[in-house]
C-alpha positions in Angstrom: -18.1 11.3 8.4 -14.8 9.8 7.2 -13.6 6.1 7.7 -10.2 5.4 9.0 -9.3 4.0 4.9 -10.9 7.5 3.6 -8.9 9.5 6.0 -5.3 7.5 5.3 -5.6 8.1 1.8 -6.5 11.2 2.3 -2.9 11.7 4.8 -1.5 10.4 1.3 -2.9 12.7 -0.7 -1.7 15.5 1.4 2.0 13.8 2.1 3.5 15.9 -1.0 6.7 14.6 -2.2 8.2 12.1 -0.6 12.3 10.9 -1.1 11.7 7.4 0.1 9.7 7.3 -3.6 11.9 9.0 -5.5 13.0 6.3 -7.8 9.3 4.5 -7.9 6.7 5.2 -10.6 3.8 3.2 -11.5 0.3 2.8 -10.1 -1.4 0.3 -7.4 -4.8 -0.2 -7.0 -6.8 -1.7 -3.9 -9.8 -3.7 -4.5 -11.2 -3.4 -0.9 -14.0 -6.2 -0.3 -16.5 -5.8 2.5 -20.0 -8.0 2.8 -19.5 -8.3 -1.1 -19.2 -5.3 -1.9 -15.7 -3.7 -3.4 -14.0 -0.3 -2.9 -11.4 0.7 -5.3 -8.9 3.0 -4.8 -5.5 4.0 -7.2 -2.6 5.1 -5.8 -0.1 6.4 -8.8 3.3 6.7 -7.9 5.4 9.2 -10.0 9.2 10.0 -8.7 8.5 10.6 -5.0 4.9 12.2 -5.9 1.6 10.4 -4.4 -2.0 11.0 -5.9 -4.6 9.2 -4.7 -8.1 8.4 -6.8 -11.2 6.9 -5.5 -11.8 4.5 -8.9 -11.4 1.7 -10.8 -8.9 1.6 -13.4 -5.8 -0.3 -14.9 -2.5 -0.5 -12.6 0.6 -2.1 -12.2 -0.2 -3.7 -9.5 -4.0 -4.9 -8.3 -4.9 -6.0 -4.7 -7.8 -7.5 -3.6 -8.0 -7.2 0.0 -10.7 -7.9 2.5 -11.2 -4.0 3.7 -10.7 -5.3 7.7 -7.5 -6.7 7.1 -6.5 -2.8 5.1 -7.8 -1.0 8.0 -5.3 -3.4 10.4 -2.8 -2.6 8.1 -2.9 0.9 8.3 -3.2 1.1 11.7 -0.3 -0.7 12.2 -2.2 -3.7 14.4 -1.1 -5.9 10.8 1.7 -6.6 8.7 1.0 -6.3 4.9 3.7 -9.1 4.2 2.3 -11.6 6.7 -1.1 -11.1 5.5 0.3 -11.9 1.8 2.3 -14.8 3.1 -1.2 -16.0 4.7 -2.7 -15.6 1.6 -4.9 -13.0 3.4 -5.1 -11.4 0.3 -4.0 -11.7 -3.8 -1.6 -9.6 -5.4 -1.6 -9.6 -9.2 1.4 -7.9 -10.9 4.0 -5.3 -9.4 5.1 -6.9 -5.8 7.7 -3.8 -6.1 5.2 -1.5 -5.5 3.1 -3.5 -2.9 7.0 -3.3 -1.4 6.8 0.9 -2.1 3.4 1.2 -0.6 4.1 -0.8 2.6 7.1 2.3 3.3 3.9 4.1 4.6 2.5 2.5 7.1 3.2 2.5 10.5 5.0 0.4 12.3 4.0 -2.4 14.5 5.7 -2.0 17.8 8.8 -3.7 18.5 9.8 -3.6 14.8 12.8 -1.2 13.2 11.6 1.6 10.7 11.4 -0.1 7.4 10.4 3.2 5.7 14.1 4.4 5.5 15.3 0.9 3.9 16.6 1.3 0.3 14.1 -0.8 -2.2 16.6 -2.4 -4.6 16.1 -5.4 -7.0 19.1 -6.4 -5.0 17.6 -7.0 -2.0 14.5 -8.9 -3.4 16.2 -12.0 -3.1 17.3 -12.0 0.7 14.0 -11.5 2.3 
């Protein structure tokens, strides 16, 4: 039977195109840790298309991530930025994609929809 992280990257793999990614290409992998053991999973942005790969691998952007904090996270009961802030988990390279991936997830409640907010360099510096 599917987990929860198998079936969101699944709902990724079946998104199709998406214009809130039009302008993003690259690729982001997850290094998911649970009782010391690691899950990896790519997710290669290309122009508003998603594909989604069960692996290792180089990327742009690598997260290690303990796989309870994910599973908050895309769920919604997490934020992925607070968790970074926390230094619940390590980002090395791309934070613009980390910034691309967090456009789908859910939303905690109470929060505006930042899926439909422009990612621009320009913005980097006021958050």
């Amino acid at each position: 039977m599917p987990d929860n992280v198998e079936i969101f990257f699944d709902g990724l793999r079946r998104r199709g195109h998406d214009s809130m990614l039009a302008d993003i290409t690259g690729r982001l992998r997850f290094d998911l840790e649970n009782d010391g053991e690691v899950q990896s999973w790519i997710i290669t942005f290309q122009n508003g298309e998603i594909a989604i790969a069960q692996q290792e691998g180089n990327a742009d952007c690598v997260i290690n991530m303990p796989r309870d904090f994910f599973e908050a996270a895309i769920s919604g009961a997490k934020d992925m930025r607070s968790g970074w802030l926390r230094h619940v988990y390590l980002v090395h390279g791309s934070l613009y994609l980390l910034r691309a991936f967090e456009r789908l997830l859910p939303q905690k409640p109470g929060m505006s929809d930042r899926r439909y907010a422009r990612l621009a360099p320009s913005r980097a510096k006021n958050e």
